[in-house]
C-alpha positions as CSV (number, residue, x, y, z in Angstrom):
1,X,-114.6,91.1,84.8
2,X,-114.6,93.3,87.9
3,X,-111.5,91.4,89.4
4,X,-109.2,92.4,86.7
5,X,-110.8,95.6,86.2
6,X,-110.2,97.2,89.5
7,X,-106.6,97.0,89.1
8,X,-106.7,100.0,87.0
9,X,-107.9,103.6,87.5
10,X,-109.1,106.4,84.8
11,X,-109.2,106.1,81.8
12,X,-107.3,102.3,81.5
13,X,-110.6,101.4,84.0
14,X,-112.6,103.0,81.3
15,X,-111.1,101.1,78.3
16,X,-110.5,98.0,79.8
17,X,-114.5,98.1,80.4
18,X,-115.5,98.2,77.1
19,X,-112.7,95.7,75.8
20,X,-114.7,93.0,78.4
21,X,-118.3,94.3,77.0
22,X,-116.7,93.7,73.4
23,X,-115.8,90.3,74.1
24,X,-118.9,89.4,75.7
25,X,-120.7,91.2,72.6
26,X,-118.4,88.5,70.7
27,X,-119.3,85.8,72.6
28,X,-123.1,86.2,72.2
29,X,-122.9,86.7,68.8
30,X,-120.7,84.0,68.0
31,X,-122.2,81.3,71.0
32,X,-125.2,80.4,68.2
33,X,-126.1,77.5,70.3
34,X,-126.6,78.8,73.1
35,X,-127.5,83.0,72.4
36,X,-128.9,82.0,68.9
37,X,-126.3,84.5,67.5
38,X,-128.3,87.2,65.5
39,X,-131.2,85.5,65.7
40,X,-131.3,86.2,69.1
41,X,-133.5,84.4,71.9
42,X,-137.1,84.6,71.5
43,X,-140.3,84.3,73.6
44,X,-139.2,85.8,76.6
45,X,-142.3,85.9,78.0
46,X,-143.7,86.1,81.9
47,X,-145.5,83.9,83.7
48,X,-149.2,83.8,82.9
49,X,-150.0,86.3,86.2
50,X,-148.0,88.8,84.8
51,X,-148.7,88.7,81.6
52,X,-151.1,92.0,81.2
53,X,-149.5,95.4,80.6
54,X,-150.8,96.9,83.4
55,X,-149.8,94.4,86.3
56,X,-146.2,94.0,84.1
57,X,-145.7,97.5,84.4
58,X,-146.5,97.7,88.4
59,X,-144.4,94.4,88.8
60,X,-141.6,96.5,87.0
61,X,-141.8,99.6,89.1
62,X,-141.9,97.4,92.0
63,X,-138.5,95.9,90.8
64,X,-136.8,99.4,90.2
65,X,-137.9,101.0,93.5
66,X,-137.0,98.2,95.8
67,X,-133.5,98.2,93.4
68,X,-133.0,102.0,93.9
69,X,-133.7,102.1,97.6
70,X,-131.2,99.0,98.0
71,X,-128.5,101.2,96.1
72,X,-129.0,104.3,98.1
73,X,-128.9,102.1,101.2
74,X,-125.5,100.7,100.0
75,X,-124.0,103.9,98.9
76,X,-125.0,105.9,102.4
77,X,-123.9,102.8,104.3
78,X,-120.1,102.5,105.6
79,X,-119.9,100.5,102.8
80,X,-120.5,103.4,100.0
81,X,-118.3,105.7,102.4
82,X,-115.4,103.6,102.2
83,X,-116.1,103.4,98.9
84,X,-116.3,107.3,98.6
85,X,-112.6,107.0,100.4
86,X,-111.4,105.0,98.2
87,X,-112.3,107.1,95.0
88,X,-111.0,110.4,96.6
89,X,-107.6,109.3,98.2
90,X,-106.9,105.5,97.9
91,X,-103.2,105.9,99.3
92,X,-105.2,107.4,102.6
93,X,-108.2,104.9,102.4
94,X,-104.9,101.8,102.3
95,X,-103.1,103.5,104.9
96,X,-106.0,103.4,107.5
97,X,-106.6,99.4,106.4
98,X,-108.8,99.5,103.9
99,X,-109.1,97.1,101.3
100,X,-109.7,99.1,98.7
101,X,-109.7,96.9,95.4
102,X,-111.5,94.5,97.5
103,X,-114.5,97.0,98.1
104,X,-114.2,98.6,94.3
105,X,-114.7,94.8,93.3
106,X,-117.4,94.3,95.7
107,X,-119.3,98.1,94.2
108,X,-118.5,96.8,90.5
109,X,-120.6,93.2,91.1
110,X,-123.5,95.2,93.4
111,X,-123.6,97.4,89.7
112,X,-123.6,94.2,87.7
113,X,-126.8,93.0,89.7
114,X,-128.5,95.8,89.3
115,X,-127.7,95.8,86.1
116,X,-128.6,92.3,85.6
117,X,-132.2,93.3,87.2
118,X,-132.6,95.8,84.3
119,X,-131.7,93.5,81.5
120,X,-134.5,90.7,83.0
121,X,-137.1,93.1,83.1
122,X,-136.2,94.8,79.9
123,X,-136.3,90.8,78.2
124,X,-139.6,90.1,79.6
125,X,-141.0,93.7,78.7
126,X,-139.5,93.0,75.0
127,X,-140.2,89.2,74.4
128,X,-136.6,88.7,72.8
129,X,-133.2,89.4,73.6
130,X,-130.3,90.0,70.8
131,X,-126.6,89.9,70.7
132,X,-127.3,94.0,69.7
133,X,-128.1,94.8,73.5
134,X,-124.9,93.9,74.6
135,X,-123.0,96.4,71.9
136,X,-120.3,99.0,73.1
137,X,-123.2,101.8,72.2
138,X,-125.3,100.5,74.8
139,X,-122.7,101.3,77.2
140,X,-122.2,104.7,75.8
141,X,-126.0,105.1,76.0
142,X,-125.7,104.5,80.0
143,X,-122.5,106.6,80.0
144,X,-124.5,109.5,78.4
145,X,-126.9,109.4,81.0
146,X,-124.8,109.0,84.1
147,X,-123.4,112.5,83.0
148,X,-127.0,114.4,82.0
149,X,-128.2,113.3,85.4
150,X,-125.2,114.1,87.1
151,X,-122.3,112.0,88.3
152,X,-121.7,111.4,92.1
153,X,-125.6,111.8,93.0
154,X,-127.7,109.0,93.3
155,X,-130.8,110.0,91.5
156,X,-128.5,111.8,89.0
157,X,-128.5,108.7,86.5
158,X,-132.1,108.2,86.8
159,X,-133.1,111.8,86.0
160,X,-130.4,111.6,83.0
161,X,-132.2,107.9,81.9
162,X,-135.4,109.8,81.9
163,X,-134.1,112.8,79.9
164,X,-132.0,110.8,77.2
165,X,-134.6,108.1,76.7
166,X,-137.4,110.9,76.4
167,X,-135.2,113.3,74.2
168,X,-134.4,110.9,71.5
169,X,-138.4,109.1,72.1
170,X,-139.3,112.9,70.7
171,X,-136.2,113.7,68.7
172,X,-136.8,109.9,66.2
173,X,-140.9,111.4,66.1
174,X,-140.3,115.1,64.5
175,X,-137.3,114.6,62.7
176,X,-135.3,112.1,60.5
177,X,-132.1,113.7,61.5
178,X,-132.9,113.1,65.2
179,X,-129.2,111.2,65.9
180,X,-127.7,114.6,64.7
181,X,-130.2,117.0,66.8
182,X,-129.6,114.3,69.6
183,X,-125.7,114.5,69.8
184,X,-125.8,118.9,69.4
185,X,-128.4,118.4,72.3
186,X,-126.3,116.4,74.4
187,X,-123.7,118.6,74.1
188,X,-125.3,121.7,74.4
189,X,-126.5,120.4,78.1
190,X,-123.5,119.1,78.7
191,X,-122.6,122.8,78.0
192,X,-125.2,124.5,80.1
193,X,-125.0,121.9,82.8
194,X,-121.6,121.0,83.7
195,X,-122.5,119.0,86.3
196,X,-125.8,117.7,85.3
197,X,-128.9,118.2,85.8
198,X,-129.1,117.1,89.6
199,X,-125.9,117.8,90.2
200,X,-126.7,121.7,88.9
201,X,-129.9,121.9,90.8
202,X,-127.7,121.0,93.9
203,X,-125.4,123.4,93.7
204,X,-128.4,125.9,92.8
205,X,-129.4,125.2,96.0
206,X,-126.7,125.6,97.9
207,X,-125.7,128.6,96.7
208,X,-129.4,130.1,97.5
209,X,-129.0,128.8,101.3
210,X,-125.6,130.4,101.5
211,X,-126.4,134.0,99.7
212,X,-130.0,133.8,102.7
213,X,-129.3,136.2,105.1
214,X,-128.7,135.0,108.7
215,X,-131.0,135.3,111.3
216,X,-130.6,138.0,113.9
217,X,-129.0,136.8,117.0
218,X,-130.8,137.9,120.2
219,X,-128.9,138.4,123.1
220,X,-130.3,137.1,126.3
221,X,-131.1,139.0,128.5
222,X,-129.5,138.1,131.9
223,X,-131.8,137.0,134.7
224,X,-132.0,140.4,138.0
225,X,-130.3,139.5,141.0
């Protein structure tokens, strides 16, 4: 998908993203023999070892952190700064010899593996697996929470995961409208926090270290003769 994908930019990147996860949606749904179509795949279970809660949820945590540290090693390597070129000024980033589709195809599988990690541990945590997963709103859901964290940070979407996820987790307990109250809450963050929630508390800071005060400069005195 990535290879024909990276031929575009914007909003045709955008769309021809969710075409692909529409005709893989299709494809599990459709593939009985081998998805189960809406049955779905069941007893997705883990190994005897980790069966219990409690050692599934370390072996998980394990997973993510080694995952997220192996991103933010990729995207502060020369790989993530060519990458960074790239997005900003490709004309430039081609001009000085970059291969720029080849390193935006490159980024879009490192995604898909991570993403990949996600959907294992999410099957085994679950038990089953269904041709629902793979819908157009699941993308949206990630979409949503790229942009509450903040986009261009790196802990920006996991900050944003943890805010959707626990947002509508209270939202579906006090309410029976909660899909309503969760879109006007969405977009009264997006509102408040243009740039998300990281990417707000970043410029927040900022700010604060350029309104300090600069320390007084002492002049030296110069040694007698």
């Amino acid at each position: 998908f990535g290879w024909f994908c990276v031929r575009l930019s914007g909003v045709y990147l955008a769309m021809l993203t969710l075409a692909f996860a529409q005709i893989a949606w299709a494809t599990a749904f459709q593939w009985v023999d081998v998805t189960g179509g809406d049955n779905g795949i069941l007893g997705v279970w883990p190994a005897a070892w980790a069966s219990s809660k409690l050692v599934y949820y370390y072996l998980a945590l394990a997973v993510c952190v080694a995952a997220i540290l192996a991103l933010r090693v990729v995207v502060f390597a020369p790989f993530g700064y060519a990458l960074r070129a790239g997005r900003d000024s490709p004309l430039r980033a081609e001009a000085i010899g970059l291969p720029v589709m080849r390193i935006q195809w490159i980024a879009f599988i490192i995604a898909a593996v991570a993403a990949g990690i996600a959907g294992a541990l999410f099957a085994f945590f679950k038990g089953s697996v269904f041709p629902t997963y793979m819908a157009i709103p699941r993308s949206v859901d990630g979409l949503l929470m790229v942009l509450l964290g903040g986009v261009q940070t790196v802990s920006g979407p996991i900050v944003g995961a943890f805010a959707y996820m626990g947002l509508q987790e209270q939202l579906m307990k006090a309410t029976m409208y909660w899909r309503f109250v969760l879109g006007a809450s969405i977009v009264l963050l997006v509102i408040l926090f243009p740039r998300g929630l990281v990417g707000t508390a970043l410029a927040l800071s900022e700010r604060r270290r350029e309104a300090e005060p600069a320390p007084p400069v002492t002049a030296t005195p110069e040694p007698a003769r």
